[in-house]
SEMI-698233 format. One record per atom (N, C-alpha, C): residue in one letter; x, y, z. Coordinates in steps of 0.1 Angstrom, whole numbers, plus 5000, padded with zeros to 4 digits. Example, Ala and Ser with C-alpha at 12.3 -4.5 7.8 and 13.67 -1.06 7.14 Angstrom:
BEGIN
a513249435078;a512349555078;a513249675078;s512849785071;s513749895071;s512950005079;
END
This chain:
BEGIN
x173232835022;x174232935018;x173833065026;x174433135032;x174533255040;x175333355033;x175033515043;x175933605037;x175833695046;x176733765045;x177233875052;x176333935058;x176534025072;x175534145074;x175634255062;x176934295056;x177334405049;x176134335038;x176634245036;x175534175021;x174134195025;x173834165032;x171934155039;x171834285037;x172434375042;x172434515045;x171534595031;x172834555024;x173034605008;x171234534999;x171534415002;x170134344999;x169134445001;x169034485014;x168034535018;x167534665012;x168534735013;x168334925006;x167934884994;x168334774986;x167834754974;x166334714967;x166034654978;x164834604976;x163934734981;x164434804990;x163634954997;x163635044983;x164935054980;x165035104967;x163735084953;x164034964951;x163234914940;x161834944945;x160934934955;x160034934959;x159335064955;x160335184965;x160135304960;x159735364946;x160535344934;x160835364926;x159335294921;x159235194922;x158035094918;x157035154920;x156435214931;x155435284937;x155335394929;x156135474929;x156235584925;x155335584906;x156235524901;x156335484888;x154535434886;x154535324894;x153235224891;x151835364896;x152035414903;x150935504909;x150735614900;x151335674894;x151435764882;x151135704871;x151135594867;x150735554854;x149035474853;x148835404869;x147635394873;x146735584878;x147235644880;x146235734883;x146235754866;x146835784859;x146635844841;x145335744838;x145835614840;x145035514834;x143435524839;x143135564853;x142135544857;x141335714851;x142235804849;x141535974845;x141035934830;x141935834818;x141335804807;x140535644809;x139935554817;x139635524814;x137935474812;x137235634816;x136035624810;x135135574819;x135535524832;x135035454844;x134135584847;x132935544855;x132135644862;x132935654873;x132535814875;x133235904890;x133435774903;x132435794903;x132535694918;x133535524918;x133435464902;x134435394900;x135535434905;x135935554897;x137535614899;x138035634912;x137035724915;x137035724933;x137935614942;x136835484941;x136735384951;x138235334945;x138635334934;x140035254925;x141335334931;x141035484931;x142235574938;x141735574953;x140935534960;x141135534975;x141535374976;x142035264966;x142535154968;x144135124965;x144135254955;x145435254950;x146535354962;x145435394967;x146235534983;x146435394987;x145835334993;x145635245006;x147235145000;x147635094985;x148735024983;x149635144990;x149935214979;x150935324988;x151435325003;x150135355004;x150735385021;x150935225030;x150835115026;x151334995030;x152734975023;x152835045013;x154035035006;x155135105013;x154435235021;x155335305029;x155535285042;x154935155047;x154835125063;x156135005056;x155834915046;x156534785043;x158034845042;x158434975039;x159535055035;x160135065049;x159735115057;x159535125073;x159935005078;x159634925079;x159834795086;x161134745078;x161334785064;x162734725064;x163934805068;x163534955070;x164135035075;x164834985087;x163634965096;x163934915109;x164534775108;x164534665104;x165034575101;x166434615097;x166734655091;x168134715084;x168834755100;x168834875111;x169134925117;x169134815125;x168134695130;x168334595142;x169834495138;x169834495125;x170934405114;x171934485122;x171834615119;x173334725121;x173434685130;x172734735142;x173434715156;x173334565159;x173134455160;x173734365163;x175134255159;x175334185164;x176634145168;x177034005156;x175933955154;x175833865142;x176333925128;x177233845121;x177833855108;x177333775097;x176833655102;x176733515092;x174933545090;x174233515079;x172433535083;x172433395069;
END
């Protein structure tokens, strides 16, 4: 079963969508979690330079569908 580019398209911002939103959301309620939960310093540390490091793959993976999206646009294909 196939679909559209318009469809792929739409697919796509959504999933970029969701992702963002996800990130956003999950990283704020992980940084709270990790300030109450009583972990020594250096725990918290090493847990927030793990939780940066999701992020910013979260923001390259956002990237790449970006670009994906745009190679979709400009080509000539309809059916995927």
């Amino acid at each position: 079963m196939g679909m559209t580019k318009q469809e792929l398209m739409k697919f796509i911002d959504d999933a970029a969508d969701l992702e963002e939103r996800a990130i956003q959301i999950y990283s704020k309620h992980l940084n709270t979690a990790l300030f109450w939960s009583g972990f020594p310093e250096l725990t918290r540390k090493q847990l927030s330079i793990s939780l940066n490091m999701l992020i910013k793959e979260s923001g390259r993976h956002s990237a790449k569908l970006n670009a994906l999206k745009e190679k979709i646009g400009k080509g000539g294909k309809d059916v995927y």
